[in-house]
C-alpha positions as CSV (number, residue, x, y, z in Angstrom):
1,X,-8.3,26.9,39.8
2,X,-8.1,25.9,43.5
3,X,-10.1,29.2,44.3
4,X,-12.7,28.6,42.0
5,X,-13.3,25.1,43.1
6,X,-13.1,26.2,46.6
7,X,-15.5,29.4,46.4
8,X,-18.4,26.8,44.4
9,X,-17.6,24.8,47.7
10,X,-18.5,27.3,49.9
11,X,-21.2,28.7,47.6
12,X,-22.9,25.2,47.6
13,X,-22.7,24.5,51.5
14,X,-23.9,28.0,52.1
15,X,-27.1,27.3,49.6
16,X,-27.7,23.9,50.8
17,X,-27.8,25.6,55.0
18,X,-29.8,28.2,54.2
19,X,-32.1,25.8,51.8
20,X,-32.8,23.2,54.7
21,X,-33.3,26.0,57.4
22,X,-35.8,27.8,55.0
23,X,-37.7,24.5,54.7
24,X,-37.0,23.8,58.0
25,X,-39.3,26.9,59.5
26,X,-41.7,26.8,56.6
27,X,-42.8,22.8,57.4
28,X,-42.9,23.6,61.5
29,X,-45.3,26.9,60.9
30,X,-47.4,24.3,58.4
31,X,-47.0,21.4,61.5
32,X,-48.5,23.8,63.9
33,X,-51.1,25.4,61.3
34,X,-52.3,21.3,61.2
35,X,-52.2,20.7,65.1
36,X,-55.5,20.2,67.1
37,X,-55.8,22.1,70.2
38,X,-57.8,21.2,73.4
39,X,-60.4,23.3,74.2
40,X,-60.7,24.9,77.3
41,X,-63.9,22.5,78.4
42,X,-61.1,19.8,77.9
43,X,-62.5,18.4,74.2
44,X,-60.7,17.9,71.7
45,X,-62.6,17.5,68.0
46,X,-61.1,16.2,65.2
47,X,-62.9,17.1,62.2
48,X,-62.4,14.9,59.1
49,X,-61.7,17.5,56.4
50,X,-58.9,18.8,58.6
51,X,-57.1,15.5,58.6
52,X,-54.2,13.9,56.6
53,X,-56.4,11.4,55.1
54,X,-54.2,8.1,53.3
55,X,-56.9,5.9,50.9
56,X,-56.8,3.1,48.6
57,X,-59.4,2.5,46.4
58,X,-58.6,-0.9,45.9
59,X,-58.5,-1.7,49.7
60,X,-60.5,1.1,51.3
61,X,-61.1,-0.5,54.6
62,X,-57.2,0.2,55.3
63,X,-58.3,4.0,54.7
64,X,-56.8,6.5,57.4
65,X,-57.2,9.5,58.7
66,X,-54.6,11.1,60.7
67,X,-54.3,14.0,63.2
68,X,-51.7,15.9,65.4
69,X,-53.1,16.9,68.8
70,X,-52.2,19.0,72.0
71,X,-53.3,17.6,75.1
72,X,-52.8,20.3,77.9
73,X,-55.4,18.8,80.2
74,X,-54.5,14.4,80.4
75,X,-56.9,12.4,82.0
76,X,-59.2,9.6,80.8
77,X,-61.5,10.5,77.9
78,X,-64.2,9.1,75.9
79,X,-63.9,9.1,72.2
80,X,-67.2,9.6,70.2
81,X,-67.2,8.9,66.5
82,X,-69.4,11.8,64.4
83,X,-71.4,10.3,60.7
84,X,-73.4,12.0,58.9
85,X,-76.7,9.7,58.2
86,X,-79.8,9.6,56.5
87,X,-80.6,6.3,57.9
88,X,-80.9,6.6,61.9
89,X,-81.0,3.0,62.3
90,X,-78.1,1.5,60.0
91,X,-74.6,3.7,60.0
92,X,-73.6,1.1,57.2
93,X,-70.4,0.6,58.2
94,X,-68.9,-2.2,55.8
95,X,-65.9,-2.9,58.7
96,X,-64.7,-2.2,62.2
97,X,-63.7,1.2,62.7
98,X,-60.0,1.2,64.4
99,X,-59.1,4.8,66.4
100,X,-55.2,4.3,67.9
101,X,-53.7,6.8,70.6
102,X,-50.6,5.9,71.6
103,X,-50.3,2.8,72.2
104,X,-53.8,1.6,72.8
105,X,-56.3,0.9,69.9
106,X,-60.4,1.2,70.2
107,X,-62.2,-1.2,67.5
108,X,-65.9,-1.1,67.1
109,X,-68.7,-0.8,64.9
110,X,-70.6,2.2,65.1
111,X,-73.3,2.0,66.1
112,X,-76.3,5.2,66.8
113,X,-76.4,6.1,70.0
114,X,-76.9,9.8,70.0
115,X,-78.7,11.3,67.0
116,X,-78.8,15.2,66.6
117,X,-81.7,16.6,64.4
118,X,-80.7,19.2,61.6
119,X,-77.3,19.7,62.5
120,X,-75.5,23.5,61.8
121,X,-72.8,22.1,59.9
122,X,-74.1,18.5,58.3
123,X,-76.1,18.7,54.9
124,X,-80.0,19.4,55.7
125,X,-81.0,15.9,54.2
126,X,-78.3,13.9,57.1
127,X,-79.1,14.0,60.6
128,X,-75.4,13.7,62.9
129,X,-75.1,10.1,64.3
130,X,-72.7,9.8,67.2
131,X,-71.4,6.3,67.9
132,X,-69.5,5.6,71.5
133,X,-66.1,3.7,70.8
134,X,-64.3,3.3,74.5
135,X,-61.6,5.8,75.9
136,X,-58.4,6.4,76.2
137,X,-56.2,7.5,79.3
138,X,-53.4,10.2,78.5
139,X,-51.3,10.2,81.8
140,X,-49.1,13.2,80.8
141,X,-49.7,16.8,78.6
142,X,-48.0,17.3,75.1
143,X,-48.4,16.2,71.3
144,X,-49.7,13.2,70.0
145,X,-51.4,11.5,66.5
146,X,-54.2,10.2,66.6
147,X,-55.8,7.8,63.9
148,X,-59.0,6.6,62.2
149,X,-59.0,3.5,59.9
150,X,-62.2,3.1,58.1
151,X,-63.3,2.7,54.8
152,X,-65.7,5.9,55.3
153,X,-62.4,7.8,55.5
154,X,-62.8,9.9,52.4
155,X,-60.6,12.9,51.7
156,X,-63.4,15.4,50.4
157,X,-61.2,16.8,47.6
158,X,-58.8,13.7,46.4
159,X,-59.0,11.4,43.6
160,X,-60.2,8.4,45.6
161,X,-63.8,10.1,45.4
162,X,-64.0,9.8,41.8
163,X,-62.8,6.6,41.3
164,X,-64.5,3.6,40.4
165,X,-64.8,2.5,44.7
166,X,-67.7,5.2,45.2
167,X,-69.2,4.4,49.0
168,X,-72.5,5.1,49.3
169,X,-73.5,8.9,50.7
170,X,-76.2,7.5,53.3
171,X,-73.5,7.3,55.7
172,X,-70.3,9.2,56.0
173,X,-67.6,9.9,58.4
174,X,-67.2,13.5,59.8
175,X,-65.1,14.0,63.1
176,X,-63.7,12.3,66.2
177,X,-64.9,13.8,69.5
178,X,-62.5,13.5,72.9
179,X,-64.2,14.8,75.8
180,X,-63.2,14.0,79.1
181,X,-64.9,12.0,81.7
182,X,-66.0,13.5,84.9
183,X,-66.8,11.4,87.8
């Protein structure tokens, strides 16, 4: 009896190690799949529909967007925020838009001060608004999050889209740009 107990003993510890460890390596290949990588120019862009995106439909202004980034070039960068628009003159932002790194946060509304005509990869009817938000200083290289809080965060293919909250298309969210500054 003492054999049998202790051999389902071993037989469970020996699952439950090689169980974690599996799951272990399968989420840190998925963590790196889902990490944003500087480019060599020293941008970093953070596209929307490559996000972990959080919503509410009953309190969509608390709606975030979150990404995992790899600074190998820090300095002092300026963070641009990327909407789709068919109106050039009113981004229709309902709230603030909050963007934290680290421990600093950049609140602002958005507002159009670069407009690209017939952008590659917006919808032919939008024209790409890009709205200045501050910058952020990263003193040292290595991973961080980064975060969005808007009610334009939408996750393209969750539930939130189809529910009874349905923002208006003139104006949505796309990407976060990081470029650095030069002096």
């Amino acid at each position: 009896m003492k054999r049998k107990f202790f051999a389902y003993f071993i037989s469970l510890v020996l699952i439950t190690v090689w169980s974690c460890s599996h799951n272990g390596r399968k989420n840190d290949k998925q963590s790196e799949k889902n990490m944003v990588l500087q480019q060599e120019d020293g941008t970093i862009s953070l596209k929307l529909d490559k996000a972990a995106c959080y919503g509410d439909a009953a309190n969509p202004w608390d709606n975030t967007a979150e990404w995992k980034i790899v600074i190998s070039k820090p300095g002092q960068f300026k963070v641009w925020l990327s909407s789709a628009t068919r109106d050039t003159t009113n981004l229709d932002y309902a709230n603030s838009v909050r963007i934290s790194l680290l421990d600093d946060q950049l609140k602002a509304d958005p507002a159009c001060d670069r407009i690209i005509r017939n952008p590659a990869e917006f919808p032919s009817a939008y024209f790409r608004a890009d709205s200045y938000m501050g910058s952020f200083f990263v003193s040292d290289p290595g991973e961080y999050i980064i975060q969005v809080i808007s009610e334009k965060v939408i996750a393209r293919n969750t539930a939130i889209r189809n529910t009874t909250y349905a923002p208006a298309d003139d104006t949505m969210l796309m990407s976060v740009i990081l470029t650095p500054k030069t002096r």
